[in-house]
C-alpha positions as CSV (number, residue, x, y, z in Angstrom):
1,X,-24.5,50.1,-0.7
2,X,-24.4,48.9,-4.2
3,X,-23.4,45.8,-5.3
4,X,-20.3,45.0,-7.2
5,X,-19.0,42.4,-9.9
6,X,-16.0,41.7,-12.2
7,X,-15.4,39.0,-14.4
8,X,-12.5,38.7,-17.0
9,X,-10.8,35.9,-19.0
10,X,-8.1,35.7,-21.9
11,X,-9.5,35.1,-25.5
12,X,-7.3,33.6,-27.9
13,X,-8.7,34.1,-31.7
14,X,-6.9,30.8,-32.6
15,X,-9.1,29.1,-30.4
16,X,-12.2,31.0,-31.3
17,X,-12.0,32.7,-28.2
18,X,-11.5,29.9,-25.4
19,X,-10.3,29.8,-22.7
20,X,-12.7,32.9,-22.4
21,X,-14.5,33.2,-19.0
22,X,-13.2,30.2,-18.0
23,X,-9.9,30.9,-18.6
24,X,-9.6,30.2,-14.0
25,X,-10.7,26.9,-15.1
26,X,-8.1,25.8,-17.0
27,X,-5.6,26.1,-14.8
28,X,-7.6,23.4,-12.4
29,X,-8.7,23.2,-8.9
30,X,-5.2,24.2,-7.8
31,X,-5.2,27.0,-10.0
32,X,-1.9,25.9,-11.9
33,X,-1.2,28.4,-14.8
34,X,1.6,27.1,-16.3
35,X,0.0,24.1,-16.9
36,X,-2.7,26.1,-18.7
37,X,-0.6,27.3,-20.6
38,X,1.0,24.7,-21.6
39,X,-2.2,23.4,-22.8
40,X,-2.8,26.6,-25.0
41,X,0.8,26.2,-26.2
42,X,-0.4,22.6,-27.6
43,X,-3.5,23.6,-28.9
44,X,-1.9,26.4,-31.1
45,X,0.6,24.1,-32.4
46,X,-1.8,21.8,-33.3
47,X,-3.8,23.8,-34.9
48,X,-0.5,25.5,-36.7
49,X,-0.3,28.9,-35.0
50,X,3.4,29.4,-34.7
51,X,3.2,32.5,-36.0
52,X,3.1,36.0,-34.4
53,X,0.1,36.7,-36.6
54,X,-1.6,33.6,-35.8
55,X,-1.6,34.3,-32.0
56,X,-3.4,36.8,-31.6
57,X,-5.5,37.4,-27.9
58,X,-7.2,39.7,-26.0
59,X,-8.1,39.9,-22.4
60,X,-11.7,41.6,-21.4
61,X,-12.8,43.1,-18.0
62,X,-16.1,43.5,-17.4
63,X,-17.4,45.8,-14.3
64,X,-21.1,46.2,-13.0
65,X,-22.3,48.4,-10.4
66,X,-25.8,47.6,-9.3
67,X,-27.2,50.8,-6.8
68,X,-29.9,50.1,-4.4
69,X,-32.3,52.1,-6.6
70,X,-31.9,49.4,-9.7
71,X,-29.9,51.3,-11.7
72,X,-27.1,49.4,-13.2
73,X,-23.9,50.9,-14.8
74,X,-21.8,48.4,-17.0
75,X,-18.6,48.9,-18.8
76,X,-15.8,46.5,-20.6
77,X,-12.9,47.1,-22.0
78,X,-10.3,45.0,-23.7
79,X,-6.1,44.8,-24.0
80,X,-5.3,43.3,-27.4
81,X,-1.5,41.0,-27.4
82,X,0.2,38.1,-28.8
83,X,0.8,34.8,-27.1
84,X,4.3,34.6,-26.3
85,X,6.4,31.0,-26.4
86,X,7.9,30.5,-23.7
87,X,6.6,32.4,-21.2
88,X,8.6,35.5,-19.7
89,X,8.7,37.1,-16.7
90,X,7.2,36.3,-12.9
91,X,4.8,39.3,-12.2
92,X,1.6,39.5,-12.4
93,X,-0.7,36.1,-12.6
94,X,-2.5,33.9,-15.0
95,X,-1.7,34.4,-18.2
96,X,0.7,37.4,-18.2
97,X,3.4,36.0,-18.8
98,X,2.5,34.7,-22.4
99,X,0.7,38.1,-23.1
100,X,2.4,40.3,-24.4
101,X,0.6,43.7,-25.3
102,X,0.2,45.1,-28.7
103,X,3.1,48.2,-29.4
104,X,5.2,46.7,-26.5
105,X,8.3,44.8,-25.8
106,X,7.7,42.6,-22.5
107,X,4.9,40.9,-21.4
108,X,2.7,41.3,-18.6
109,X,4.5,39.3,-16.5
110,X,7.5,41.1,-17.4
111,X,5.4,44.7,-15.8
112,X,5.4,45.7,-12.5
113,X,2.0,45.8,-11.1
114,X,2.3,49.4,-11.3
115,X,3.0,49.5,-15.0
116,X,0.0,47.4,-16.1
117,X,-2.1,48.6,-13.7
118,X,-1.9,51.9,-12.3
119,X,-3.0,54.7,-13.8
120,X,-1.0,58.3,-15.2
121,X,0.7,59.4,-13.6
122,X,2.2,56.9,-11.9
123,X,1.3,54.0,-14.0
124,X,0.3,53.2,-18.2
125,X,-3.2,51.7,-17.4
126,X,-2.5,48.7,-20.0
127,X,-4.5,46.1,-18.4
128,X,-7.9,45.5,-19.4
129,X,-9.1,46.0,-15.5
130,X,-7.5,49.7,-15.2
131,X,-9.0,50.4,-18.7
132,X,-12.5,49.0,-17.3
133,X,-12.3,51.1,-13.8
134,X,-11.2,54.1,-15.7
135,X,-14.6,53.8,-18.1
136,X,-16.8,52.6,-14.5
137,X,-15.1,55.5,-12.9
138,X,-16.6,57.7,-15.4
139,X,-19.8,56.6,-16.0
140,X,-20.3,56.9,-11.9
141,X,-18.5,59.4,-11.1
């Protein structure tokens, strides 16, 4: 069987990217989101990003497939948003609900799972993990 890895992570351009990949790690061993970010709320403000233009993020997904054979298929893909203060909404984890999506109106954790995740017809596929398994999907299938 082949083997199989994901890895994703919030970037914030204010913050020259961070959290990044270790956007789990901010949130602490008991994996406390709010309190991350809250800490990504104080960081913009300090560095003066109040501004919608000024917050600018994007979270990335990236997928690998390695076969038995040694071939390797990889893909990512990438949501673009705006951090949100405060946050809105109780779906979703993480960071969604400070996310909010470029060309919509609620945030991530204002979607149901269904929304952001699944695919047409039943869902958009806005999340940076159904845009990733759509391109995977592709390449392997």
């Amino acid at each position: 069987l082949p083997a199989f890895a994901d890895d994703s992570g919030l970037a914030v351009d204010a913050l020259d990217g961070a959290p990044g990949i270790y956007s789990a790690r901010w949130a602490g061993p008991s994996k406390d989101f709010n309190a991350a970010m809250s800490q990504i709320e104080r960081l913009l403000a300090e560095r003066g990003a109040t501004e919608p233009s000024k917050r600018k993020a994007h979270f990335v997904s990236a997928l690998c497939v390695a076969w038995p054979d040694g071939h390797i298929e990889e893909v990512e893909a990438r949501v673009d948003g705006t951090l949100v203060w405060p946050p809105r909404g109780t779906a979703g984890f993480g960071y969604d609900p400070m996310f909010l999506p470029d060309g919509h109106d609620r945030t991530f954790g204002e979607m149901p799972g269904i929304e952001k995740h699944g695919l047409p017809p039943l869902g958009k596929g806005l999340s940076h993990r159904a845009r990733a398994f759509v391109k995977l999907a592709e390449r392997c299938l």
